[in-house]
C-alpha positions in Angstrom: 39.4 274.3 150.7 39.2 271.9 148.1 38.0 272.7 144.4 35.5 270.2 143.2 34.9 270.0 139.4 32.0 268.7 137.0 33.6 265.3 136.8 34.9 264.4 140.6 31.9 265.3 142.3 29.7 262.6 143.8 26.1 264.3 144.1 25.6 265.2 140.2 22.1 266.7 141.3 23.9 270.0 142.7 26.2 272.5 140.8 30.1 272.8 141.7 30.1 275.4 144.6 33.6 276.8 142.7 34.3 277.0 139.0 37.4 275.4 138.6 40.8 277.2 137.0 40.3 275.9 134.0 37.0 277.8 133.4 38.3 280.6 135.3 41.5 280.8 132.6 38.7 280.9 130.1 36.7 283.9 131.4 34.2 281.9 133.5 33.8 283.1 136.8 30.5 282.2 138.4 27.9 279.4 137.6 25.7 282.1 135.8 28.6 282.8 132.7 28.2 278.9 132.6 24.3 279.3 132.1 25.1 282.3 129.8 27.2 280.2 127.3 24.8 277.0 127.4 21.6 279.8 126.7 23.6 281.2 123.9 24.5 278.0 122.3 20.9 276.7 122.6 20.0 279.9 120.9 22.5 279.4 117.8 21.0 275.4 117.7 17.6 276.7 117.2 18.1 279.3 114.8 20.1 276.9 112.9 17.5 274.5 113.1 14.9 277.0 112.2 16.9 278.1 109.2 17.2 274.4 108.2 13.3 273.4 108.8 12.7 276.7 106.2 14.8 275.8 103.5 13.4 271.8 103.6 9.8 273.3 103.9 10.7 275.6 100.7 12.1 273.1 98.5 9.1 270.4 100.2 6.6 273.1 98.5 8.6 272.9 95.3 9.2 269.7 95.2 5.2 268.9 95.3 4.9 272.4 92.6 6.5 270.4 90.2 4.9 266.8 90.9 1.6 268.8 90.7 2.7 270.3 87.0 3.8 266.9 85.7 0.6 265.0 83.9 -0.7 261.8 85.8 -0.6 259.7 82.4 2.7 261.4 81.4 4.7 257.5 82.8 1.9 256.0 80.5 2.3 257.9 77.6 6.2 257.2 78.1 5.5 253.6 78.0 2.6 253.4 74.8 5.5 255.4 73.2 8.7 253.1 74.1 6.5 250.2 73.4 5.4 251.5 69.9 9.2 252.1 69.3 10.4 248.7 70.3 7.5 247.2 68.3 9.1 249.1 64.7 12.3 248.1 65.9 11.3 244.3 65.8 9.9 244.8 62.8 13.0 246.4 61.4 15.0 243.4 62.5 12.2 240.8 61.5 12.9 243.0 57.9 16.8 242.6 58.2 16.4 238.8 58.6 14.8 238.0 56.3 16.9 239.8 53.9 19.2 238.1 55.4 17.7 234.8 54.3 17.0 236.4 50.5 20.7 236.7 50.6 22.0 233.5 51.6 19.6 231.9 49.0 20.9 234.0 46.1 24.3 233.2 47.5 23.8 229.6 47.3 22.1 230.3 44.0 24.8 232.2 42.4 27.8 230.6 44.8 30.7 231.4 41.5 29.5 234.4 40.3 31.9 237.2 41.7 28.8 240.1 41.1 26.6 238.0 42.9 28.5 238.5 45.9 29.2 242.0 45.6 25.5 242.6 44.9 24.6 240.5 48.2 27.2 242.5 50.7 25.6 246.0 48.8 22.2 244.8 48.7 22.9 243.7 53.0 24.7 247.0 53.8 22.1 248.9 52.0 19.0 247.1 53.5 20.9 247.4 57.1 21.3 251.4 56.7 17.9 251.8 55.3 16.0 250.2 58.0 18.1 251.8 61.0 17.9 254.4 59.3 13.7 254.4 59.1 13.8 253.5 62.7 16.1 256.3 63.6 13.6 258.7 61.7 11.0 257.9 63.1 12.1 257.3 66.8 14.3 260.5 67.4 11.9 263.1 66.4 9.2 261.0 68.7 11.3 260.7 71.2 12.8 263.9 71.8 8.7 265.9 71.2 8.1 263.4 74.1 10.9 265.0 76.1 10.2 268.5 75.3 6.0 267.7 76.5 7.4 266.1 79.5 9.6 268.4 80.6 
């Protein structure tokens, strides 16, 4: 008698007749302990699968919770805001410039005088702090109410 396995058999559409010693070594016996394990490890799939679906479903539902809590407008309001900062910050360069300009003219103005150009590198480090210093007041406090309403 000759023991046909799985893999050597030519008609696929018909179980083995004998479980092979392999399967045998490994507690196998009959083609039904061969049904048993597949059922069982089918069984584990789908509660696996189960499990997974419920935990996407829950965080699905509080995924769309939170998009639900979060105002329509609130990307719009972000922008007026951003927009309204860069538009001060322009103007706070636009201001540092022309200081800028003020300086080199007294410069030229006063080229010898050794007060003239301390007063101009003061006068530009002080006109630098205080305008980033404007636009940092007034952009931070802004900026982080925005956060704490969005959020």
């Amino acid at each position: 008698m000759t023991i046909h396995t799985i893999f050597d058999r030519k008609d696929q559409s018909k179980p083995p007749a004998v479980v092979p010693p392999s399967e045998r070594r490994r507690g196998i016996h009959t083609l039904r302990d061969f049904e048993k394990i597949d059922r069982e490890k089918a069984e584990k799939a789908n509660a696996s699968a189960k499990a997974t679906m419920e935990q996407f479903s829950k965080a699905l539902s509080d995924a769309r919770e939170t998009l639900a809590s979060i105002p329509a407008d609130a990307h719009l309001k972000m922008q007026e805001e951003l927009r309204m900062y860069y538009e001060e910050h322009q103007k706070t360069q636009e201001s540092i410039r022309r200081s800028e300009k003020v300086l080199a003219q007294f410069e030229e103005d006063n080229n010898s005088s050794v007060f003239s150009m301390i007063y101009s590198g003061f006068s530009s480090c002080f006109s630098f702090v205080f305008s980033s210093f404007s636009f940092f007041v007034s952009f931070v406090p802004r900026f982080f109410s925005f956060l704490r309403r969005w959020i």
